[in-house]
N, C-alpha and C positions, 0 to 999 in steps of 0.2 A: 459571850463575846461582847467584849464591847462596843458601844454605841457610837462612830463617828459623828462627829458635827458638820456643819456644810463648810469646807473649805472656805474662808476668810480670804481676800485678795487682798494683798498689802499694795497700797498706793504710795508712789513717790510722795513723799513728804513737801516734795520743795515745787512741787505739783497745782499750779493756779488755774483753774477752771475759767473762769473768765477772764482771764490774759490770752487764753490758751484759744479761746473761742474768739476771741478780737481779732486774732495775730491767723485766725484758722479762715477767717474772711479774706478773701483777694478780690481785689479793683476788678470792676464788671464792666463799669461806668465808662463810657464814650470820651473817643479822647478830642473830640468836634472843639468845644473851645479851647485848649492846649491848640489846637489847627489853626484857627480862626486867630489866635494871638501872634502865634508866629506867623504867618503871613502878611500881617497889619504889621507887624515890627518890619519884614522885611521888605515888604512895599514901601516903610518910612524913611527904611536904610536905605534904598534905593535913588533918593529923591536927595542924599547929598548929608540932609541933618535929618538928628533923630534926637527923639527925647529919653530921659532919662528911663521912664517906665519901659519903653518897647527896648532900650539897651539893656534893660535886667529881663527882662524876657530872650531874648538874643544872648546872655551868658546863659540864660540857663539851657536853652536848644543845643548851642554846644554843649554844654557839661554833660546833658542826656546822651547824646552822642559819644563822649567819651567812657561815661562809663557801660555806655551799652557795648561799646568795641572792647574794654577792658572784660565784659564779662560771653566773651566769645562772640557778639553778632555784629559782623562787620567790622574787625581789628583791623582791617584796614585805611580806616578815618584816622586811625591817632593821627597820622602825619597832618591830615588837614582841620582837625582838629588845633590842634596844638598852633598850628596857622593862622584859625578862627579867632583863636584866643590871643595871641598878639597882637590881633587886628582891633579886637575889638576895647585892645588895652589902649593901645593907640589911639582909637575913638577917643575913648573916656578921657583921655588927657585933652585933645583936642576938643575937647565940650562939645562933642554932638557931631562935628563936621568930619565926613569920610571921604576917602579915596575912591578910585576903579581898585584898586587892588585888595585894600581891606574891602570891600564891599564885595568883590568876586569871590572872594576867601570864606566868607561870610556864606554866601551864597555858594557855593560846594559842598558847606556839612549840610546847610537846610537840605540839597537834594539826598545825601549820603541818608541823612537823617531820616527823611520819609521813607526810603528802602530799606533801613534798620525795622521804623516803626508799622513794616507789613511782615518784616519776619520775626518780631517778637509776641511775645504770648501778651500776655492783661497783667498779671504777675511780674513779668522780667521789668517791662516797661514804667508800672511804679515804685518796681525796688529802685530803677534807674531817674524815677522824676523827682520821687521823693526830697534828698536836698534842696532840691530847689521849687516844689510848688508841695502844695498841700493836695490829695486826689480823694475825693469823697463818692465812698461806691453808691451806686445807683440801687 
């Protein structure tokens, strides 16, 4: 009889081990200052003007929000979303100076938003932040 060899495993070729391991990490890390930013942003929007920095922080809370509703948690924001977002278009044209209405608009996704960000995982939340910040796991 002949002698078998040990059974050789063919590996996908197209197979990257260290891609494979980067991408196999998921965001652990505290989402404390992402918190800390949006609340500074929205205490500033509050106050009438707001600076360019805390308005790009404020696109990106909506955007988080949108695509966290786009991927099941909380699809009910689009609409005030989408509100958010006009509002905050509005801002930017008006260099800084808001309304009660774009400001309250503003301030509905932030609430929406913080009840998104208790029902999502560590995972969903920087597949969702991603676009718009950089998330570095702890």
């Amino acid at each position: 009889m002949k002698k078998r060899g040990p059974k050789r495993k063919v590996w996908n070729p197209a197979f990257n081990p260290v891609r494979s391991a980067v991408f196999a990490q998921r965001f652990t890390g505290s989402k404390t200052i992402i918190s800390i930013e949006s609340y500074s942003a929205l205490q500033e929007l509050k106050t009438g003007q707001i600076s360019l920095v805390s308005l790009q922080v404020l696109i990106g809370l909506v955007g988080t929000a949108m695509r966290l509703a786009k991927m099941g948690i909380g699809p009910e924001v689009i609409e005030a979303c989408e509100a958010a977002q006009k509002a905050i278009r509005a801002i930017q044209f008006a260099k800084g100076e808001a309304t009660m209405e774009q400001i309250q608009a503003v301030v509905e996704v932030f609430d929406w938003h913080q009840a998104q960000l208790e029902a999502a995982s560590p995972s969903e939340f920087a597949s969702a932040c991603a676009p718009f910040c950089e998330l570095i796991p702890e």
